[in-house]
N, C-alpha and C positions, 0 to 999 in steps of 0.2 A: 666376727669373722668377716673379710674381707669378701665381699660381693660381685658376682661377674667373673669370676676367676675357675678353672677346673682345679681341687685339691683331690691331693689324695695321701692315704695316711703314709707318715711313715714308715710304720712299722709293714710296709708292705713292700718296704723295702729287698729285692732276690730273692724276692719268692715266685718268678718266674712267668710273671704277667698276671696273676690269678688274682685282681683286685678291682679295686670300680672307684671309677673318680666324681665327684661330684661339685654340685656348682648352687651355689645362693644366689638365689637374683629377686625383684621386688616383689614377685607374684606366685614365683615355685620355686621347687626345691629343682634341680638336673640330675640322674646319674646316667651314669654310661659305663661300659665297659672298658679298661683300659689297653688292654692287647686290640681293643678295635682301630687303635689309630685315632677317633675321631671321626670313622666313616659306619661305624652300627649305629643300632639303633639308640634313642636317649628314651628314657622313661620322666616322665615329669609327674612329680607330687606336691598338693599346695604346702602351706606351711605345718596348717594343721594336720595333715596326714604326716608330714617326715617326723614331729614332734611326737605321734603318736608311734610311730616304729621305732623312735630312738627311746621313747618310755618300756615301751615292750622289750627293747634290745638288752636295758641296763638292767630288767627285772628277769630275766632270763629264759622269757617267754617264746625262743627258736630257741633254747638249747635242746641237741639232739642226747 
């Protein structure tokens, strides 16, 4: 994944703002909110934290 960059997925695509962009850089992980513009707040996780959310995510440990 291309580094230094805000992505966000596309499948989030018109669904009305309701998504959160994120960003890889050397040291952390960035998200943010997308509907902010760029002017909210960013939450920063190291690596080893985002790796462990995205372990959680695919074993369906927030499904409600």
């Amino acid at each position: 994944m291309e580094r230094n960059v805000w992505r966000k997925a596309e499948a989030s695509a018109g669904n009305g703002g309701g998504c959160v962009e994120v960003m890889i850089t050397g040291n952390a992980v960035k998200v943010r909110d997308t509907k902010d513009e760029g002017a909210g707040p960013v939450h920063l996780y190291t690596h080893a934290e985002w790796s462990a959310f995205l372990d959680g995510v695919k074993k369906g440990e927030f499904d409600l």
